[in-house]
C-alpha positions, 0 to 999 in steps of 0.5 A: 876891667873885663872887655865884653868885646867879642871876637868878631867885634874885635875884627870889624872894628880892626878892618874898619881902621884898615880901611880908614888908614887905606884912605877910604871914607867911613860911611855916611851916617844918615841925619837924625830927622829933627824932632817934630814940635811938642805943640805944632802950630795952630791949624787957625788961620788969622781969620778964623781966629778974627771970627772966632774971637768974634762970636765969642764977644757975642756971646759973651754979650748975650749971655751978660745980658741973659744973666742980668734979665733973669736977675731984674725979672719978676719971679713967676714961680712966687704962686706954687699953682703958677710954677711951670713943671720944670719949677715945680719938679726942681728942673732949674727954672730961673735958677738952671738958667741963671747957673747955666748961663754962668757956666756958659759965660765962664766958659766963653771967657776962658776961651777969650782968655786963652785966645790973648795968650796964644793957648786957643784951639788946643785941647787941654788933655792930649794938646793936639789942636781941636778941629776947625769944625768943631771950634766953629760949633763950639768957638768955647770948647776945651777938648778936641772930639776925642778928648771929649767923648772919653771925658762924658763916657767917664761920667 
């Protein structure tokens, strides 16, 4: 076995258990720091998450009742000569509405859902927590600001 130990190596290490055998204290080695939480705690407070949680409901209503007119009403575009221009040009009508509300109800719904397992308020990308002022915008919203301004430059 070769010793890749060099001579001055030798020597500190030699001095060291000298001063050791002396009766001097081996220098304090500092502390290692703990290691910060893979997620820190939500910057929520239990109120915040009370309105939150909230406004949410009330979406979520809103949007069930949205989604149930749309599907009850009488359709206004059965006359091509009565259809509005976004009908007519393939803009949605009733049926963006439809698919947007869906779309916003699923969203609504998966922020509850992660609200009653503890997961709400971090973003689903780089899991930091997301703003206060944002969630209060958007109480639904998935990614933090900067997640979500990468994510619509991608498209």
């Amino acid at each position: 076995m070769v010793n890749h130990q060099t001579i001055g190596d030798r020597d500190h290490h030699r001095d060291h258990h000298r001063e050791l055998d002396r009766g001097a204290r081996p220098s304090p080695v500092p502390p290692v720091s703990p290691q910060p939480p893979l997620s820190p705690p939500s910057p929520l407070s239990p109120e915040d998450l009370a309105v939150l949680r909230e406004n949410l409901q009330e979406q979520r209503l809103f949007r069930e009742e949205q989604l149930r007119r749309l599907a009850v009403a009488p359709s206004r575009t059965d006359d091509p000569g009565r259809r509005p221009a976004a009908a007519r040009t393939g803009g949605g009508g009733r049926a963006g509405l439809a698919a947007s509300a869906r779309m916003v109800l699923a969203d609504v719904e998966a922020a509850l859902e992660r609200m009653a397992e503890g997961r709400y308020g971090r973003c689903h990308l780089c899991r930091r927590p997301v703003d206060r002022e944002r969630l209060v915008i958007v109480p639904q919203a998935r990614y933090c600001g900067r997640c979500q301004q990468v994510r619509e430059a991608g498209r």
